[in-house]
C-alpha positions as CSV (number, residue, x, y, z in Angstrom):
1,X,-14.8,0.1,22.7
2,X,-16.1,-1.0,19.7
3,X,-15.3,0.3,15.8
4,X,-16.9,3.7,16.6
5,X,-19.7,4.4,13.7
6,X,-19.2,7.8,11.9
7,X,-21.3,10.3,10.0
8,X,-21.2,10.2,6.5
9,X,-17.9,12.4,4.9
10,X,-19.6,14.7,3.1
11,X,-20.9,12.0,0.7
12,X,-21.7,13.2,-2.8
13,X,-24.2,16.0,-2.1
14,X,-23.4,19.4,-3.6
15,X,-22.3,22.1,-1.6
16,X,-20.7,20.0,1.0
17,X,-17.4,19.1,0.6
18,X,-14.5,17.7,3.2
19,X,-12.0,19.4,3.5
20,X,-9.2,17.6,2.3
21,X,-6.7,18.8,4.6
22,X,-6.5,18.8,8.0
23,X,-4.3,22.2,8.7
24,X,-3.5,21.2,12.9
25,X,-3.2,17.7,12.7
26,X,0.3,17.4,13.1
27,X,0.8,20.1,16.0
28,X,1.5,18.0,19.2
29,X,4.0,16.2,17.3
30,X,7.4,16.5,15.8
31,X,9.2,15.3,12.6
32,X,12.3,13.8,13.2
33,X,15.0,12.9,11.1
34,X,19.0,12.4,10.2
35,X,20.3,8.7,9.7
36,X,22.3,8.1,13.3
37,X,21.7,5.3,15.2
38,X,21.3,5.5,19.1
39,X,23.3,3.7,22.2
40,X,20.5,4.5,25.1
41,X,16.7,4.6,24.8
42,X,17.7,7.9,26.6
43,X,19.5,9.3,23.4
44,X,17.0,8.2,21.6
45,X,14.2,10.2,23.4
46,X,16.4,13.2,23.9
47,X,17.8,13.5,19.9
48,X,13.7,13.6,18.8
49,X,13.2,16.2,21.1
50,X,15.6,18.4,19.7
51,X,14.0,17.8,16.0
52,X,11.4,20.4,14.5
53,X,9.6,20.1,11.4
54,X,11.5,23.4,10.3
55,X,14.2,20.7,9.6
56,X,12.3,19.5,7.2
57,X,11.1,21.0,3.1
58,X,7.5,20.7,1.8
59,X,8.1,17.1,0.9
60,X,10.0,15.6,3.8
61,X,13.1,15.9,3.0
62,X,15.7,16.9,6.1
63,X,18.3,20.2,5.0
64,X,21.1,18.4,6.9
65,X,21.9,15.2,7.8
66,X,23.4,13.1,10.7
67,X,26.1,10.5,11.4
68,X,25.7,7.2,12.7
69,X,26.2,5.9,16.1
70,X,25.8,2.7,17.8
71,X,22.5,0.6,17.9
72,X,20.4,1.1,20.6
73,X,18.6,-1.9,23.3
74,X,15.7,-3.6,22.3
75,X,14.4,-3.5,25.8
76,X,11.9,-0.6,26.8
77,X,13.0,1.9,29.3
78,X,11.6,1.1,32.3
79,X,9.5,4.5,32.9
80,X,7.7,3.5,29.2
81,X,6.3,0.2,31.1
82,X,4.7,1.8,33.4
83,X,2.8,4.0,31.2
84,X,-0.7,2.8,30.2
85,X,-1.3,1.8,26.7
86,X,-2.9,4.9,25.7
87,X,-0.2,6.6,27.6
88,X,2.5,4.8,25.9
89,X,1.2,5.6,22.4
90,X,0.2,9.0,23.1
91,X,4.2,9.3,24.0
92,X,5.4,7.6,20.9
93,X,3.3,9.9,18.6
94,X,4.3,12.8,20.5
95,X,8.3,11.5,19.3
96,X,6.7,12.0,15.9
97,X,7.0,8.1,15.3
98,X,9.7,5.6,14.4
99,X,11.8,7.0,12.0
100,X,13.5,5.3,8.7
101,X,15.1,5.9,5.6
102,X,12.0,6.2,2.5
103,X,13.0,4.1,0.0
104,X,15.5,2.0,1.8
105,X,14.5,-1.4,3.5
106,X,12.9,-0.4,7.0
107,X,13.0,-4.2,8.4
108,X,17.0,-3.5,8.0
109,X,17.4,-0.5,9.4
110,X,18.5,-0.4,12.9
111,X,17.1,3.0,14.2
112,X,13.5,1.5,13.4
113,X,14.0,-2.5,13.8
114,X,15.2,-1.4,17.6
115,X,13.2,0.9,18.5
116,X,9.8,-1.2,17.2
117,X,11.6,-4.2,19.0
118,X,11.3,-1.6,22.2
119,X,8.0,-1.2,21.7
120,X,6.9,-5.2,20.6
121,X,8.4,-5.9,24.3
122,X,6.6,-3.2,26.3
123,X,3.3,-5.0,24.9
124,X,4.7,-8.8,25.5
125,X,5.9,-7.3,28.9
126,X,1.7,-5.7,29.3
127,X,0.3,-8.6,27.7
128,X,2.3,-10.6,30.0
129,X,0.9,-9.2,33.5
130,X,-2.5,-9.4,31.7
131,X,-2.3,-13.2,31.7
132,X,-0.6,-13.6,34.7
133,X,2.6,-14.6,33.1
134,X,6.0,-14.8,34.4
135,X,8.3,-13.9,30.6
136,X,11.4,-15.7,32.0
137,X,9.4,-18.5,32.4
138,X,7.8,-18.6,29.5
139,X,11.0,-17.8,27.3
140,X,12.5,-21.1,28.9
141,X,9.6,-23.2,27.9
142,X,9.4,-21.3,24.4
143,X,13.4,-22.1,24.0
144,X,12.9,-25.7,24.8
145,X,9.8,-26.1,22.3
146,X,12.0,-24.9,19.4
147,X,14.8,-27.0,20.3
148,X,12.9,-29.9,20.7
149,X,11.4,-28.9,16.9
150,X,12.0,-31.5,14.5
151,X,11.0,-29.4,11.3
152,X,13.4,-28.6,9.2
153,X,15.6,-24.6,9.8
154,X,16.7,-24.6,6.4
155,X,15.9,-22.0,3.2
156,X,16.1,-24.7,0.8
157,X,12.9,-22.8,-1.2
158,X,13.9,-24.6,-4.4
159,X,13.7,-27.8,-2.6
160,X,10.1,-27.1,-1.1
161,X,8.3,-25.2,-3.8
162,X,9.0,-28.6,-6.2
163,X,7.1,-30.4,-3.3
164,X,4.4,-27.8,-3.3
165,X,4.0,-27.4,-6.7
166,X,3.4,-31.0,-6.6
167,X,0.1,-30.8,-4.5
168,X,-1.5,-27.6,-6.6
169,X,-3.4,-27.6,-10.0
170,X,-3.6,-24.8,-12.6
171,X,-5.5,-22.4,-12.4
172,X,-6.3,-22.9,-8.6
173,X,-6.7,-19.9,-6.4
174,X,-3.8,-20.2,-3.8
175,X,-4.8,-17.2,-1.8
176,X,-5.9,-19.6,0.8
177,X,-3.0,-21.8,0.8
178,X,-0.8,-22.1,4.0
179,X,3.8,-21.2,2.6
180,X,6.3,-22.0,5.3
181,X,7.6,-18.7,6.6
182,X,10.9,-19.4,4.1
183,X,8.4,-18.4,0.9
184,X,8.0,-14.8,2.9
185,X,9.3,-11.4,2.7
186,X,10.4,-9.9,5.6
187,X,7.1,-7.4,4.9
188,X,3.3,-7.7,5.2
189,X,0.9,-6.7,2.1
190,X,-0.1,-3.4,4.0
191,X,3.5,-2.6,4.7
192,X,4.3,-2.6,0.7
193,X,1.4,0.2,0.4
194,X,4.5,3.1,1.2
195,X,5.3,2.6,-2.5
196,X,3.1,5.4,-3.4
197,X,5.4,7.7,-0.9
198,X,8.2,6.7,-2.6
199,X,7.0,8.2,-5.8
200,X,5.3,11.6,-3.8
201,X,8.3,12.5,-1.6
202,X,11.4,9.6,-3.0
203,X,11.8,11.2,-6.6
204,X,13.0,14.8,-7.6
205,X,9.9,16.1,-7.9
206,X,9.5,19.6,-6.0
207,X,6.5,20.5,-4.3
208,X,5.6,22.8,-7.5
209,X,5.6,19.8,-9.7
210,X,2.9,18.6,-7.5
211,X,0.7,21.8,-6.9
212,X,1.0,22.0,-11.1
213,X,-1.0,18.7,-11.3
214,X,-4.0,20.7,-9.8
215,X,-4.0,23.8,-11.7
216,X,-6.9,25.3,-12.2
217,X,-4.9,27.6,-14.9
218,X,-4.9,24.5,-17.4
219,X,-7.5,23.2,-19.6
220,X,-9.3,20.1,-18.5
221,X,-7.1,17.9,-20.9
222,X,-4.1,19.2,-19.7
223,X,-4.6,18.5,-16.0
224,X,-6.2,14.6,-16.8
225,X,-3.4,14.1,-18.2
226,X,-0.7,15.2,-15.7
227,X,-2.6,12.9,-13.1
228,X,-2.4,10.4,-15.6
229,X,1.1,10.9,-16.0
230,X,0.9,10.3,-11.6
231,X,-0.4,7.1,-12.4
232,X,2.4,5.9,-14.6
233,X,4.6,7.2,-12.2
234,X,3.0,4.7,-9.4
235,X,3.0,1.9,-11.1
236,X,6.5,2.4,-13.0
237,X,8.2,1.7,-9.1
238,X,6.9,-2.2,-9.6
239,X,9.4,-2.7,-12.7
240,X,11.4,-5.4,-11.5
241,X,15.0,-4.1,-11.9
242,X,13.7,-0.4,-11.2
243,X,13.0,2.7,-13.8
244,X,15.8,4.8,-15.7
245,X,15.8,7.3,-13.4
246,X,16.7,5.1,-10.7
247,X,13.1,4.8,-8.7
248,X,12.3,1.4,-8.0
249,X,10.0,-0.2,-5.0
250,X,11.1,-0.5,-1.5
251,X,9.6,-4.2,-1.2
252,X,10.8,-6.2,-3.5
253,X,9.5,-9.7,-4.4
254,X,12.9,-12.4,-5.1
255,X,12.1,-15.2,-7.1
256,X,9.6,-17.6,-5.1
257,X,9.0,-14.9,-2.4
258,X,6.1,-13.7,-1.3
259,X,4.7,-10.3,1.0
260,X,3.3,-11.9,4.2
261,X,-0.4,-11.9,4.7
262,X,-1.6,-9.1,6.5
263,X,-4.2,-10.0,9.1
264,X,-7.9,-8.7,10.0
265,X,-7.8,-6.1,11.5
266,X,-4.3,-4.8,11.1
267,X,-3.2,-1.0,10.8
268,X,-0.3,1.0,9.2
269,X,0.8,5.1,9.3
270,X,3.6,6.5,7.8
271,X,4.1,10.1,7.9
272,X,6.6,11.6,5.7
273,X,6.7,15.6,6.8
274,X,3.1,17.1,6.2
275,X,2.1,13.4,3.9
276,X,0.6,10.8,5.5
277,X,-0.4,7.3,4.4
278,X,-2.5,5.5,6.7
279,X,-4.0,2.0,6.0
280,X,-6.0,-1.5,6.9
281,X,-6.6,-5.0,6.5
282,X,-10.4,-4.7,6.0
283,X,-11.2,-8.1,5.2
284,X,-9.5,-11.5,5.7
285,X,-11.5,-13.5,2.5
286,X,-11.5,-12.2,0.3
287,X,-8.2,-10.4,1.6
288,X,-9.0,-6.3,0.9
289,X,-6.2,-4.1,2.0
290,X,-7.3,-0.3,1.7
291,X,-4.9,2.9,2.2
292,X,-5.8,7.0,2.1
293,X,-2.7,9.5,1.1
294,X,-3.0,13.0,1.8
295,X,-0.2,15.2,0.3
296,X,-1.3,18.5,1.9
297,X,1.0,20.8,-0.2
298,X,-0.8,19.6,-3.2
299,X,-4.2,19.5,-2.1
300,X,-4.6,15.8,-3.3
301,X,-6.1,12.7,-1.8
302,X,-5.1,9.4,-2.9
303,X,-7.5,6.5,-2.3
304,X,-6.4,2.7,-3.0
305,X,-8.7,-1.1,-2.4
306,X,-6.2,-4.3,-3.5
307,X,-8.1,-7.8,-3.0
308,X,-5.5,-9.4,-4.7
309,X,-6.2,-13.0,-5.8
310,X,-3.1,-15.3,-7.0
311,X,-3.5,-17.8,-9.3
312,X,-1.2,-20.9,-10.0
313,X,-0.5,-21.3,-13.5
314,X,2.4,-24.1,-13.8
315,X,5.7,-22.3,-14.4
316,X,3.9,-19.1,-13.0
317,X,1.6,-17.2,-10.9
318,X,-0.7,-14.6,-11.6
319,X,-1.6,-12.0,-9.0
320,X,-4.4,-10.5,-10.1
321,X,-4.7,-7.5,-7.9
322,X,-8.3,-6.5,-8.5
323,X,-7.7,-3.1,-7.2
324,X,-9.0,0.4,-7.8
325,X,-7.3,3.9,-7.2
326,X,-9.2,7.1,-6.7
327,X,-7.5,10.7,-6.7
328,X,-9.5,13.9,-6.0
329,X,-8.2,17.6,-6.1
330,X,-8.8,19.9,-3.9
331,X,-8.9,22.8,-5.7
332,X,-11.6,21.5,-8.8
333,X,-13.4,19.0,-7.1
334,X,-12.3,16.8,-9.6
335,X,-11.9,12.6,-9.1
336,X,-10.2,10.3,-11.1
337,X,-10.1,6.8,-11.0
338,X,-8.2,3.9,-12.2
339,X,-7.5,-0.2,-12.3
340,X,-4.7,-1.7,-11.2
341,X,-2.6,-4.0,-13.6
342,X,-2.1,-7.5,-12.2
343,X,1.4,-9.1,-11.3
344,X,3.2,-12.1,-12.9
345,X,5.7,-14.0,-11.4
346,X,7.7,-16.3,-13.7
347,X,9.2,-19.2,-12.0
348,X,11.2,-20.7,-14.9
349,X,11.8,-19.9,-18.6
350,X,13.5,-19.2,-21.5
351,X,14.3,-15.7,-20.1
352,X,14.8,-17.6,-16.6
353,X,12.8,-16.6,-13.2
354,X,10.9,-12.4,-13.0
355,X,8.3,-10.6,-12.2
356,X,6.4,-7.8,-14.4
357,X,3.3,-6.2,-14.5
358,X,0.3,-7.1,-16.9
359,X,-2.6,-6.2,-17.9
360,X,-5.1,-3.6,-19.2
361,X,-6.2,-0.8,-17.4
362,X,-9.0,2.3,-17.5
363,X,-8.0,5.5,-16.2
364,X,-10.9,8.0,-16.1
365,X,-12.1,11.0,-14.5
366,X,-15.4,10.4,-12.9
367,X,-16.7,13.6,-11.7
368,X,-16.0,17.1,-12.7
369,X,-16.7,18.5,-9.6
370,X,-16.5,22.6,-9.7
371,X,-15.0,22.8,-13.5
372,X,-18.0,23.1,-15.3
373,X,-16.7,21.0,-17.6
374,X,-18.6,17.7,-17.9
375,X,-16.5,16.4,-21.3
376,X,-16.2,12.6,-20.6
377,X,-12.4,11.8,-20.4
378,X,-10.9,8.5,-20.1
379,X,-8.0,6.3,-20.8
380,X,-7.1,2.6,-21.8
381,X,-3.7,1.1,-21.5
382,X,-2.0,-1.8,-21.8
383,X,0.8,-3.0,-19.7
384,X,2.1,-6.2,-22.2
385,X,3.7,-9.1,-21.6
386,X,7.1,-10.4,-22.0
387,X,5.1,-13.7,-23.7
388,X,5.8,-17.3,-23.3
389,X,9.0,-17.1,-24.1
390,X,9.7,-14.4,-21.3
391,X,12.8,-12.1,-23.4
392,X,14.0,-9.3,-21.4
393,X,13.6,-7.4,-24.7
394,X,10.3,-7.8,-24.4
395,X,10.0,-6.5,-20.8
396,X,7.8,-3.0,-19.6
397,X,6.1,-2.4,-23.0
398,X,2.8,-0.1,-23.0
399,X,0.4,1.4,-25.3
400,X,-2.5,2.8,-24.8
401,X,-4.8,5.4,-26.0
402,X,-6.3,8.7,-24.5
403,X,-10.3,9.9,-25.2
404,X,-12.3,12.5,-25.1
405,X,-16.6,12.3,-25.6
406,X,-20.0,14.4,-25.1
407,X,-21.1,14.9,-21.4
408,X,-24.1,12.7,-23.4
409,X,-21.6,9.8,-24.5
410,X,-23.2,6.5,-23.3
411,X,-19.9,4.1,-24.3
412,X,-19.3,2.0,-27.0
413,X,-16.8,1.4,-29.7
414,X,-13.8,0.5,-27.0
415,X,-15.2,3.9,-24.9
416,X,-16.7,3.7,-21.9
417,X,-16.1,7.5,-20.6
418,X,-17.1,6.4,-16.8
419,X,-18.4,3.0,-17.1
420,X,-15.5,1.0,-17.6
421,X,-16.6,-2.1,-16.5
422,X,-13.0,-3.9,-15.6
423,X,-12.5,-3.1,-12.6
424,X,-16.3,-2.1,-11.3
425,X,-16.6,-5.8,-10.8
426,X,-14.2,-5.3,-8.3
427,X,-15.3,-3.1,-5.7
428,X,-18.8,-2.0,-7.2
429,X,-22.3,-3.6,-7.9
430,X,-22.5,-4.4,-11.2
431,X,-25.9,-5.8,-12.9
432,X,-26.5,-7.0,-16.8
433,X,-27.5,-3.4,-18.0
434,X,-23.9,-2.2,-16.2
435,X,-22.0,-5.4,-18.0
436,X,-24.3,-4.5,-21.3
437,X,-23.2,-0.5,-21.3
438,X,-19.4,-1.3,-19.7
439,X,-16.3,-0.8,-22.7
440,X,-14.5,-3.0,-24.2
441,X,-11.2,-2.9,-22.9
442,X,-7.8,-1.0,-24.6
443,X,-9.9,-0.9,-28.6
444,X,-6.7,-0.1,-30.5
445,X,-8.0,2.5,-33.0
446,X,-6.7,1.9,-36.5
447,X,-3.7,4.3,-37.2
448,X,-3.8,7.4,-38.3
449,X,-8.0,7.7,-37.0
450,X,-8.6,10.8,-35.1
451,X,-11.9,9.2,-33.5
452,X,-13.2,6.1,-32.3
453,X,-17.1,5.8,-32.7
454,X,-18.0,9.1,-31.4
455,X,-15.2,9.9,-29.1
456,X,-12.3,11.6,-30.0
457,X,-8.7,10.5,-29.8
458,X,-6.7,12.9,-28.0
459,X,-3.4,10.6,-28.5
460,X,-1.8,7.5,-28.6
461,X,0.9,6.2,-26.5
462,X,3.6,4.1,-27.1
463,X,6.8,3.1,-25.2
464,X,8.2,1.4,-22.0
465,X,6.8,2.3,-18.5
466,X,9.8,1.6,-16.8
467,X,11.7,4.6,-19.1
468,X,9.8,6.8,-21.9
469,X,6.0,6.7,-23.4
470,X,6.1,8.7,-26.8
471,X,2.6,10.2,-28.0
472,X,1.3,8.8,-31.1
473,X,4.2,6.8,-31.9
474,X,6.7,9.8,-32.3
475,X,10.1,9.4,-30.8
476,X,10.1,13.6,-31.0
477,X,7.0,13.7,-28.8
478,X,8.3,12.2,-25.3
479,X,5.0,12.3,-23.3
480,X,6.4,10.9,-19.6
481,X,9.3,10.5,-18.4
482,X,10.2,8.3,-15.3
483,X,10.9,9.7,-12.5
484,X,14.4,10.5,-10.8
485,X,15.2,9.1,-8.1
486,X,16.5,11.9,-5.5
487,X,19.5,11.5,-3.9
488,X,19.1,12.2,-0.3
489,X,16.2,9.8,0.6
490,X,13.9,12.0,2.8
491,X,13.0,10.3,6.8
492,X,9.8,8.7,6.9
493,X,8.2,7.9,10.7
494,X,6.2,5.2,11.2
495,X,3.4,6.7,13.7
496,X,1.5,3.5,15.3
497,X,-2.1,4.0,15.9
498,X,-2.1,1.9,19.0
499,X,0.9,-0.8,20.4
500,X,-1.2,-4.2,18.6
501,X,-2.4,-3.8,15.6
502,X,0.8,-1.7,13.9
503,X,1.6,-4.1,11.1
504,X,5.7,-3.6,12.5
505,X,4.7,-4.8,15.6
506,X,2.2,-7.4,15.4
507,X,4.4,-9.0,12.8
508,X,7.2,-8.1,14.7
509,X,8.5,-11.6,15.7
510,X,8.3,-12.8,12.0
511,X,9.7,-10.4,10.3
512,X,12.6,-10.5,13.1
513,X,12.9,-14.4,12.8
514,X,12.9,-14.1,8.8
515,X,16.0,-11.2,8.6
516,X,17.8,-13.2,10.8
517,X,17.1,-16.7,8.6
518,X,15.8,-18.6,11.5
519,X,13.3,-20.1,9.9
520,X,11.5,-22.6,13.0
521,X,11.3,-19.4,14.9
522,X,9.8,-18.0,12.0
523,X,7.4,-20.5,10.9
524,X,6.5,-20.7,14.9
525,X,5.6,-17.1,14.9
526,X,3.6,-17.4,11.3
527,X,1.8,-20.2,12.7
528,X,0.6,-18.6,15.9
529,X,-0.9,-15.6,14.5
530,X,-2.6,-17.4,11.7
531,X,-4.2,-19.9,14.4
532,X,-5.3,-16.9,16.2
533,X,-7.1,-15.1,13.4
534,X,-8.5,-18.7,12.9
535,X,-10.4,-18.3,16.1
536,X,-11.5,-14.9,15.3
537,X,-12.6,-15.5,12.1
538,X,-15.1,-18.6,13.3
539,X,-16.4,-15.7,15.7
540,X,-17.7,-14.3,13.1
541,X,-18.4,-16.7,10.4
542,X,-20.9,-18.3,13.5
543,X,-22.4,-14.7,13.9
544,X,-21.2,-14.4,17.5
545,X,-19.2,-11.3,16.3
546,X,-20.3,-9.0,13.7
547,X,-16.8,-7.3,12.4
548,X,-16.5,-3.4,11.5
549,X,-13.0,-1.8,9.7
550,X,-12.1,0.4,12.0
551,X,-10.7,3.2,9.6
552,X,-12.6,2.9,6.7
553,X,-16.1,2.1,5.7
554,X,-17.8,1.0,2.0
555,X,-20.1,2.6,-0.3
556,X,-19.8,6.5,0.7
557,X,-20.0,8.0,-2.6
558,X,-23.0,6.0,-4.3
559,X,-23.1,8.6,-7.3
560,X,-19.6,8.2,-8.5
561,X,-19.8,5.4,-10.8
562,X,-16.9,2.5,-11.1
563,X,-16.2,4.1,-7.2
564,X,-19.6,3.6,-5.7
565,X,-18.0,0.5,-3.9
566,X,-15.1,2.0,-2.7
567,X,-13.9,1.6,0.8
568,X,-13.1,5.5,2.3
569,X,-12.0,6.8,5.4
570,X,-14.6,7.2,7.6
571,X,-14.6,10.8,9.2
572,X,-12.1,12.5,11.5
573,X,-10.0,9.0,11.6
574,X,-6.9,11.2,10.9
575,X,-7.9,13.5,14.1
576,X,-9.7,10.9,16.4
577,X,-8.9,7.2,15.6
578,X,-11.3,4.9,17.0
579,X,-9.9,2.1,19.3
580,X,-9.3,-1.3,18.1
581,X,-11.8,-3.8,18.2
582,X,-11.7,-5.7,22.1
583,X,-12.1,-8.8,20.8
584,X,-9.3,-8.6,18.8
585,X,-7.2,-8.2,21.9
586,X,-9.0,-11.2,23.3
587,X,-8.0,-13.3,20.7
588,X,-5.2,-12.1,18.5
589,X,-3.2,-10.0,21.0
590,X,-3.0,-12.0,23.8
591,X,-1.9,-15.4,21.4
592,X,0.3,-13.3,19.5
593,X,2.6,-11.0,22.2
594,X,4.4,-13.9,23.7
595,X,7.6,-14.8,23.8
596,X,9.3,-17.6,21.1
C-alpha cells in the first residue's frame, strides 16, 4: 500500500501533451453550498443531497443563498462508524466535501469546524478499536494529565517571545526551532495554499476575464503580460491590511504569530465548483510544501514549491520563501514561471509591529510551446521595503521592468530571458556555467533607454502592488489594477483524500485547542504530533524507510530550464489517488487520533 509509482506525465517530448483537464472527474460528486448551519448530522446529509452543481456559475459562485440554522454535533452518526475507511471517504466525497465560506476563516466557521470534528472522531473512534482502546477511559486519564499540568495556560506571547529571543542569535535559521502552540495560527502552512483560490474564484473576475488570459487571438506580448498581471494579483492578497479593492488573504499572520508546521506526509483538496487545489507536505527538512490548481474554464494549470526558511534578525524575521510558481495554458502550450518574494515580519519599530513582502523576483516564460514564437520574454520586479525605519508610507512599493530578446539571447546586461538564476537555486541543479550565464537581478535601465544590452524594454513599472502599477512611470498609463473583492464569497468544499492525513483533521485537535485559547491542550496536541513525526523521521534518516510523496514527484520536465527541479503531480492523482503511506499510520496516526 505503498506511494504507488507513476508513468511519466507526458514529460517534455513533443507531440505528447496531458491533457490539462480532466472533463468527468467531478461526476459522482456534488457541489454544495448556501451559508446555514445544521442541527442533526441527518440534516446535514440530507441538505447536500438536494445540492447540484447547476447551483453553482463557472467560478463557484452559488445563484442563491441560504439562512442559518443551528450548529450541528460533533459526534459522527453512528451508521458512518461502521463504514470502513475507504467507505467512509468514498461517502464524504460523494457529499462533495466539507463546505465553507472562500475567503472567510474556515477554522471559525461552524458548518466546517463541526462537521471535520465529526469526521476527526470517527477516526479516534477507528483508531481506537485498532489499539484496543476503551475512549472513555482514555479521555479520563487524558483529563487528569492536563489537570495535573503545571505549564503555564496563558497567551502572554509578549512575555515569552522576550524569553525566546533571549536564547536565539541573528541570522540563525529558526525553521527547526520548537514555539509553544500560543506563537501559532489556528492554520497549517498547506492550509494557507487556498490563497491562490481566493484570487481565481474570491474577486470579480468573470470566467471571460480568465479564458482572455489564454487567447490565442493576442500577440505573444499581450498574453505574457496578462499572466503577469495573474501574478501581481497572487501575491497582492499577502498586503498586510489587504488591497484597494478589498482582496486580502484568508490566513492572516498577527504580530508574533506564526502558520503551524505542516507535517510529512500531510494532504489538502479544496474544490471550489469545476477548480481544484490539491496539495502536500513533501518533505519535512528542508520543509517543501507543493500545490497543483486547475481552473478548468480557463484551461490553466497552476504549479507552486515553498521551502520557506525563516531567519531571525533581531527586531525581525525574514521568511525567505524560496519558492517557484509554474503556469501553463492549455490552449498555446505555453509555461511561465516565476519566484516568489520573501516575507518580513517586524516585531518592533519606528512604524511599530507588520508584515510586508520583499524582495526581487523573475517572471518569465520558459517554453513557447505551439506559438511558434520562440522571442525570449521575461520580467524583473522589485517588491521594496518599508526600510529600517518601517513608515507605512513606505509600504507595497514596486518597480520593475519588462523584456523582450532573440530566441538566440544568452543573458547578460540584467537579462537572463530563461536563466534567471534566483530562484533555480531553489528547486533546480545549478553548476558554475548555470551561476556564470544566470542574470543579474531587477538591472534598473537608465531612464528614458529603450534597451538593455541587446534586449529590448517593453516597459517599466512603477507603483504599489497592493493598489495601482503605472507603465513607465505615467500616472495616464494604469497597467494593473487590484482586484475587487466580490461580494457574495463563493462556497468552497474541502474534499479529504483519506480520514488521516487531511491537514483539518490531522491538526484537528490543535487548531480546535488554539480557537478556543486553551493553550495546555494545545501545546499537548502540538507536542504529540511533532514526537510522532520524530519517530518517523529517524525511520528514515536510519534507512529503515525509504519515503515517497505520494502526489507529486521531482524532476518531470528536465528541458524546461529554472523548472527542471520542480515537484509535479504525478499522473492520474486527480482520478486515482494513491493510498497513504502504512507506515505513516503506524506511527503518526495511531499517536496522533487519541483523545486530550
Amino acid at each position: 500500500m505503498g506511494c504507488c509509482s507513476s508513468k511519466p506525465n507526458g514529460g517534455d517530448s513533443p507531440g505528447r501533451r496531458q491533457p490539462l483537464v480532466d472533463r468527468g472527474r467531478y461526476a459522482n460528486g456534488h457541489s454544495p453550498h448556501g451559508v446555514e448551519l445544521f442541527d442533526e448530522p441527518e440534516d446535514f446529509f440530507d441538505c447536500l443531497d438536494t445540492l447540484e452543481d447547476g447551483g453553482f456559475d463557472a467560478l463557484g459562485t452559488p445563484r442563491e443563498s441560504m439562512s442559518a440554522s443551528p450548529r450541528a454535533s460533533t459526534s459522527a452518526p453512528a451508521d458512518f462508524l461502521e463504514l470502513s475507511p475507504q467507505e467512509q471517504v468514498a461517502s464524504v466525497v460523494k457529499e462533495g466535501g466539507v463546505p465553507f465560506e472562500l475567503c472567510g476563516y474556515a477554522w471559525s466557521q461552524g458548518r466546517h469546524t463541526d462537521r471535520m470534528q465529526q469526521l476527526l472522531a470517527a477516526t479516534k473512534d477507528r483508531v481506537a478499536r485498532e489499539k484496543g482502546v476503551d475512549r472513555a477511559d482514555a479521555k479520563a486519564r487524558a483529563r487528569a494529565a492536563l489537570k495535573n499540568d503545571t505549564s503555564s495556560g496563558t497567551e502572554d506571547v509578549a512575555a515569552q517571545a522576550k524569553s525566546l529571543m533571549g536564547t536565539l542569535k541573528m541570522g540563525q535559521d529558526i525553521s527547526r526551532f520548537e514555539l509553544p502552540a500560543t506563537f501559532l495560527t489556528p492554520f497549517s502552512a498547506i492550509q494557507a495554499t487556498e490563497d491562490i483560490l481566493t484570487i481565481i474564484s474570491g474577486t470579480e473576475r468573470d470566467i471571460d476575464a480568465w479564458r482572455s488570459m489564454s487567447d490565442t487571438g493576442v500577440g505573444t506580448v499581450q498574453r505574457f503580460l496578462r499572466i503577469m498581471q495573474l501574478y501581481i494579483d497572487m501575491e497582492s492578497v499577502r498586503a498586510e491590511e489587504g488591497t484597494s479593492g478589498g482582496t486580502r488573504s484568508s490566513f492572516p499572520l498577527p504580530s508574533m504569530k506564526k502558520p503551524i508546521n505542516s507535517v510529512l506526509g500531510e494532504t489538502h483538496r479544496v474544490r471550489v465548483g469545476e477548480i481544484e487545489l490539491l496539495a502536500e507536505q513533501v518533505s519535512h527538512h528542508p520543509p517543501i510544501t507543493c500545490w497543483e490548481l486547475e481552473h478548468d474554464g480557463a484551461g490553466v494549470r497552476m504549479t507552486g514549491n515553498l521551502a520557506p526558511k525563516p531567519v531571525f534578525h533581531g527586531t525581525s524575521v525574514q521568511i525567505a520563501l524560496r519558492g517557484t510558481l509554474m503556469i501553463e495554458l492549455e490552449a498555446t502550450g505555453e509555461v511561465y514561471s516565476a519566484s516568489i518574494p520573501d516575507l518580513h515580519i517586524r516585531f518592533f519599530g519606528l512604524g511599530g509591529s507588520y508584515n510586508e513582502t520583499v524582495g526581487k523576483v523573475r517572471f518569465e516564460r520558459v517554453d513557447p510551446g505551439t506559438t511558434g514564437d520562440n522571442r525570449k520574454l521575461w520580467a524583473d520586479l522589485h517588491f521594496k521595503p518599508r526600510g529600517n525605519a518601517g513608515w507605512k508610507s513606505k509600504a507595497n512599493r514596486m518597480e520593475g521592468c519588462v523584456y523582450e530578446a532573440s530566441p538566440s539571447h544568452k543573458g547578460g546586461c540584467g537579462a537572463g530571458g530563461g536563466t534567471g538564476y534566483g530562484y533555480l537555486e531553489n528547486f533546480g541543479h545549478v553548476d558554475e556555467a548555470t551561476k556564470l550565464a544566470a542574470a543579474k537581478w531587477c538591472a534598473r535601465p537608465p531612464v528614458g533607454a529603450t534597451t538593455l544590452g541587446d534586449a529590448r524594454i517593453v516597459m517599466t513599472l512603477k507603483g504599489h502592488w497592493n493598489d495601482t502599477l503605472y507603465a513607465d512611470g505615467d500616472p495616464s498609463k494604469p497597467f494593473w489594477h487590484a482586484a475587487r473583492r466580490r461580494r457574495q464569497m463563493p462556497i468552497a468544499q474541502t474534499v479529504p483524500l483519506d480520514l488521516e492525513t487531511e491537514s483539518h483533521i490531522v491538526w484537528g485537535d490543535l487548531i480546535r485547542a488554539i480557537v478556543k485559547k486553551d493553550w495546555k491542550k494545545a501545546n499537548a496536541a502540538k507536542k504529540r504530533l511533532e514526537v510522532a513525526q520524530r519517530r518517523l523521521m529517524k525511520e528514515i534518516k536510519e534507512g529503515r524507510k525509504e519515503w515517497h510523496p505520494r502526489l507529486f514527484r521531482l524532476g518531470a520536465h528536465p528541458n524546461r530550464g529554472p523548472l527542471a527541479g520542480l515537484y509535479t503531480t504525478k499522473e492520474n492523482v486527480r482520478t486515482d489517488p494513491p493510498p497513504a503511506d502504512p507506515l505513516w499510520h503506524e506511527l503518526i496516526a495511531k499517536e496522533v487520533f487519541t483523545d486530550l
